[in-house]
C-alpha positions in Angstrom: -41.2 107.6 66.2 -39.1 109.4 63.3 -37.1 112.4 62.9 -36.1 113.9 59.9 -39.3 114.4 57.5 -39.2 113.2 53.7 -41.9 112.4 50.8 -43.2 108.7 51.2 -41.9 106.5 48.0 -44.0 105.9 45.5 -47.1 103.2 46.3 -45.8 99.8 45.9 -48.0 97.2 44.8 -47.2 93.8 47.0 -50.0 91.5 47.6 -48.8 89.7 50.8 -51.2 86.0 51.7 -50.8 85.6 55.6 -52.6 82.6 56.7 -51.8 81.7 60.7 -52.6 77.2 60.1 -52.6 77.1 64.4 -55.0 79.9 64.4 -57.1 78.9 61.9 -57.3 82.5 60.6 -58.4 82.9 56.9 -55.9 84.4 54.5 -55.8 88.0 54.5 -55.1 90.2 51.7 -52.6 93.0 52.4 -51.2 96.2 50.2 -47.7 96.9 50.9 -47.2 100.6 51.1 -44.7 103.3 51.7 -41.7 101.5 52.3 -39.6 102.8 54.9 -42.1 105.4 55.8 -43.9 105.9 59.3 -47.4 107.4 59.6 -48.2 110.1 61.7 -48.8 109.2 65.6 -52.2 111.4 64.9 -53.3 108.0 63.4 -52.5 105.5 65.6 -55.3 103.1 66.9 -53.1 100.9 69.3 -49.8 99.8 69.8 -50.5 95.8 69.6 -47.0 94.8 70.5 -43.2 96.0 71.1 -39.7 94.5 71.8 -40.6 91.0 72.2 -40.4 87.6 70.0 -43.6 87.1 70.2 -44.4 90.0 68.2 -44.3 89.4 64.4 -45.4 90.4 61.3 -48.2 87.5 61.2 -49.5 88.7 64.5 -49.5 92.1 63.6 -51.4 91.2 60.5 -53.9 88.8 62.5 -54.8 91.3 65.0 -55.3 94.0 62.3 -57.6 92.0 59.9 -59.5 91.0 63.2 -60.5 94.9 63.8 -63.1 96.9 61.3 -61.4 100.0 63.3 -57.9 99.0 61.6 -57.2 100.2 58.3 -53.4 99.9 57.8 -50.6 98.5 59.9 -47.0 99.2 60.7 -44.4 96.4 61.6 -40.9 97.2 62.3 -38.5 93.5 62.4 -35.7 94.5 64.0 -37.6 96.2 67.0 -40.2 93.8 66.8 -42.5 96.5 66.9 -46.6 96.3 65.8 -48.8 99.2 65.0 -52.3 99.7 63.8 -53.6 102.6 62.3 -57.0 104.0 61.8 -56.6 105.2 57.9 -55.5 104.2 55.0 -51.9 104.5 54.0 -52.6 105.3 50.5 -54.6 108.4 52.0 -52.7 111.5 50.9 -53.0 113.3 54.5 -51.5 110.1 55.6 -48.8 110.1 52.9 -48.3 114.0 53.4 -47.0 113.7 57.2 -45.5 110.5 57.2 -41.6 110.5 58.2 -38.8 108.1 57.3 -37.5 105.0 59.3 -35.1 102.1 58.2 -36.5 98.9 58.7 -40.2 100.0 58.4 -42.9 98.1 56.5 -46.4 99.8 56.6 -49.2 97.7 55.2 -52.7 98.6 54.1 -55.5 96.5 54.5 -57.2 95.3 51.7 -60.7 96.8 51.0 -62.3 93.1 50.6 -61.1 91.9 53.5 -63.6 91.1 56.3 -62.5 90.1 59.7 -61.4 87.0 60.6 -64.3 84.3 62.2 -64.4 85.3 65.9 -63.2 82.4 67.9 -64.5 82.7 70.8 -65.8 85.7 72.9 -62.2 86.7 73.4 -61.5 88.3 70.1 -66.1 89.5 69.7 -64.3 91.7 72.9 -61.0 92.6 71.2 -62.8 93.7 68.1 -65.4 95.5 69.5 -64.3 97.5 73.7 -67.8 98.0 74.1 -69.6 95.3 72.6 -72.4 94.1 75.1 -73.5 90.9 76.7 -75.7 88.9 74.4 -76.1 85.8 71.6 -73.1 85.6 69.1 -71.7 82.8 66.6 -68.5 81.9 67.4 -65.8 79.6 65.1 -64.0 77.2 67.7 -62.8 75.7 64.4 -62.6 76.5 60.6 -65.2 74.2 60.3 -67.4 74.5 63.0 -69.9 77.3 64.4 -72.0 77.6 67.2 -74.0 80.1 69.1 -73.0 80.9 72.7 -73.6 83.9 75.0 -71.2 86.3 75.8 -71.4 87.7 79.4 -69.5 90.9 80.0 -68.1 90.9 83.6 -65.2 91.6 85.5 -63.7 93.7 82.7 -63.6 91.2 79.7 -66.4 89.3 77.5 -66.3 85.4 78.3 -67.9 82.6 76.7 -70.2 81.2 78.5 -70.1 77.2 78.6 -72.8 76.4 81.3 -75.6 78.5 81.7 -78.8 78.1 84.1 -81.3 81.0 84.6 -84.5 79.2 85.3 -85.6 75.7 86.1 -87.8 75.3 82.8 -84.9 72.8 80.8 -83.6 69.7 82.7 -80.1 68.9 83.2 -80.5 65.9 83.9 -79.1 64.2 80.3 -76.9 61.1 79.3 -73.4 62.1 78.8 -73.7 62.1 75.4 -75.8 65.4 75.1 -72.6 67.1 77.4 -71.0 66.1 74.7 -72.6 67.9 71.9 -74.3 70.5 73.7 -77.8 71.7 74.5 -80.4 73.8 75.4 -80.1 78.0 73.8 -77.9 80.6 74.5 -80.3 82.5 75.0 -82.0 80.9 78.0 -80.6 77.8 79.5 -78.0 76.0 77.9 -74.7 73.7 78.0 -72.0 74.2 75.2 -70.9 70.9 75.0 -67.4 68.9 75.5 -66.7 68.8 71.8 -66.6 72.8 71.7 -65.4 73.4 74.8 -62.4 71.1 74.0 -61.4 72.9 70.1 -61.6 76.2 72.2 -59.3 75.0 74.7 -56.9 73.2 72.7 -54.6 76.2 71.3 -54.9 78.3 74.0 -54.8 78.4 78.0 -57.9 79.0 78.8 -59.6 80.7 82.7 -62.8 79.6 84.3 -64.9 81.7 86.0 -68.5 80.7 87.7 -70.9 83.3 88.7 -73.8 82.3 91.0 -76.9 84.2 92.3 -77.2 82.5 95.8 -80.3 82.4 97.4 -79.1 83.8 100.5 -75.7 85.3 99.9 -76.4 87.4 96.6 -74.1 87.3 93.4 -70.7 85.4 94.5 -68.4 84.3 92.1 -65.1 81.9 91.7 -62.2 81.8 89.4 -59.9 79.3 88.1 -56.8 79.3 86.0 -55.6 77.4 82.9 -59.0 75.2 82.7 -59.8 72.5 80.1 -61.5 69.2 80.1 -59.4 66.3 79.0 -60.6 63.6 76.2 -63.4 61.2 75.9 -64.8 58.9 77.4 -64.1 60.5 80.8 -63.8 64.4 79.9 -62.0 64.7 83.2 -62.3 68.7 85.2 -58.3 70.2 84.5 -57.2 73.3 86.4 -54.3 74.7 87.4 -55.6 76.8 90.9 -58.5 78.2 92.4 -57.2 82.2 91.9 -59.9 83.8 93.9 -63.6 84.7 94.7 -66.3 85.3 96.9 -67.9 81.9 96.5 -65.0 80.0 97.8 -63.8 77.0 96.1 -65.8 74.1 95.1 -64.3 72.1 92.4 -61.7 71.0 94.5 -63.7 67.8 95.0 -63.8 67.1 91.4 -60.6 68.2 90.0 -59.0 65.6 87.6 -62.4 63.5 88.1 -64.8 62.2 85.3 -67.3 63.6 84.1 -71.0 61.4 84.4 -74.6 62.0 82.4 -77.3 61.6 84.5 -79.9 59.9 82.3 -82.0 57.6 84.9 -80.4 59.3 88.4 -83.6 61.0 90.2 -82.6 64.7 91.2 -79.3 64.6 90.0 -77.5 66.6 86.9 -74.8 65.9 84.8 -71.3 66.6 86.5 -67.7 65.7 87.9 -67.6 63.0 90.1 -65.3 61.1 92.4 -66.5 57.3 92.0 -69.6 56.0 89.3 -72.9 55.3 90.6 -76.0 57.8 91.1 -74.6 61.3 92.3 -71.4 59.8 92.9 -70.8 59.0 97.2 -70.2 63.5 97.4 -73.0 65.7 98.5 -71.6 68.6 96.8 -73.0 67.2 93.6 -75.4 70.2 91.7 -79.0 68.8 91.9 -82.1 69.9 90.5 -84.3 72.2 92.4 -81.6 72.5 95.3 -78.7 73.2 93.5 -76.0 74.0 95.8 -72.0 75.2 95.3 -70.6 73.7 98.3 -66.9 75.0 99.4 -66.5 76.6 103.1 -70.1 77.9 103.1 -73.2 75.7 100.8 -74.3 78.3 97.8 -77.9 77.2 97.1 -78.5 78.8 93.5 -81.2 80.6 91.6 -78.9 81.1 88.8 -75.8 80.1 87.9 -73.0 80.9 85.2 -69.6 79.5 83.9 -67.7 81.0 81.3 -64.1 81.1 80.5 -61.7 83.3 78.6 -58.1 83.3 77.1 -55.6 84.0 79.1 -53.3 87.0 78.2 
């Protein structure tokens, strides 16, 4: 990244607050170090971002205090350049073969510092490659915290938002349970509109719905840029169906309400075209015989959505 070799500058203390207010990311404490000086590529964890406006010191900093694995950070402004490194810059093997490069800042992370709240299953992922499916508390807000289930599948770790493994818990609720959520991520459970709206809200989010069909096996469908709009109707908001095995069955329900199902007999909670019990569609979810209807009817044993931020 450097040429010509030369002894780092003497440690500079610089305590450097980045708080990211759309993010919602705690302030971070930062130790500006080596001014100008560029640590060894033996120590590089990733290259987070390069050449484009989008890539800024903040970031760089967000991303970094996100990941136990990152110890120090370089940022470059005038190449918009983002590197995270896996050792300290004060370390004197990192200091020893460091090179010289105008323009560079390198930053070390603060001991103290923890990493930021996980948002969603997005960042649990980004943190951790290999962390497994399971339970984890997420912050869809600085001020609120929930547990969901993260499913790894199809290369990433989404948040699951509606999830049905058994028929031992009812979906068959007033709208204002889908609201706040219910059930446990660990067995069956709904997130609820309020969470999956804050998640939503900052970021363009994809849908993805995994079923176990009684006759057809595991199938699958995914949307893109999903969220549900505001109360009272909580109206279904995609862009496209992308793809999937399942076929596409929300087309009947795109931009529709949402209805509880408090006193309808065999009927769940869902999108539908007109009011009343089930709506006037068959394609409806039911108790018992639930059924994803699109060019072929899915009857389910399980099924799964979850969603995921798009990159």
């Amino acid at each position: 990244m450097s040429s010509s070799r030369q002894r780092p500058v003497h440690l500079l203390v610089l305590i450097v607050n980045i708080l990211v207010v759309k993010s919602e990311v705690q302030v971070q404490l930062y130790t500006k170090a080596l001014e100008g000086a560029v640590l060894s590529d033996t120590y590089i964890l990733d290259m987070k971002c390069s050449g484009t406006s989008a890539c800024s010191l903040v970031k760089c900093g967000v991303l970094c205090a996100s990941n136990v694995a990152c110890k120090s950070l370089g940022f470059q402004s005038s190449k918009k350049t983002c590197v995270h490194y896996s050792v300290q810059a004060s370390d004197p093997a990192a200091q020893s073969s460091s090179v010289q490069q105008a323009g560079w800042l390198t930053f070390e992370k603060d001991s103290n510092t923890s990493p930021a709240n996980p948002r969603d299953c997005s960042d649990i992922g980004a943190n951790d490659g290999s962390a497994p499916s399971g339970v984890y508390t997420i912050y869809p807000s600085s001020s609120s915290s929930l547990q969901v289930y993260c499913l790894r599948t199809h290369g990433h770790l989404w948040t699951v938002i509606d999830k049905r493994v058994d028929d031992t818990m009812s979906f068959q609720k007033p709208l204002a349970e889908f609201v706040t959520g219910f059930g446990s991520a660990s067995g069956n459970y709904w997130i609820g509109f309020n969470a999956i709206r804050e998640l939503t809200s900052s970021s363009k989010y994809e849908l993805l719905a995994i079923i176990t069909a009684t006759y057809q096996g595991l199938v699958d469908a995914r949307y893109s840029v999903f969220s549900v709009g505001a109360a009272p109707d909580y109206s279904l908001r995609y862009d496209e169906f992308v793809n999937g095995t399942a076929g596409d069955a929300l087309f009947n329900f795109k931009d529709q309400h949402f209805e509880g199902r408090a006193t309808c007999t065999g009927c769940v909670g869902w999108w539908v075209e007109t009011y009343g019990c089930c709506g006037d569609t068959p394609h409806v979810p039911m108790n018992g015989e639930a059924v994803w209807a699109s060019d072929d009817d899915y009857y389910f044993t399980q099924f799964r959505m979850m969603i995921r931020r798009m990159e």
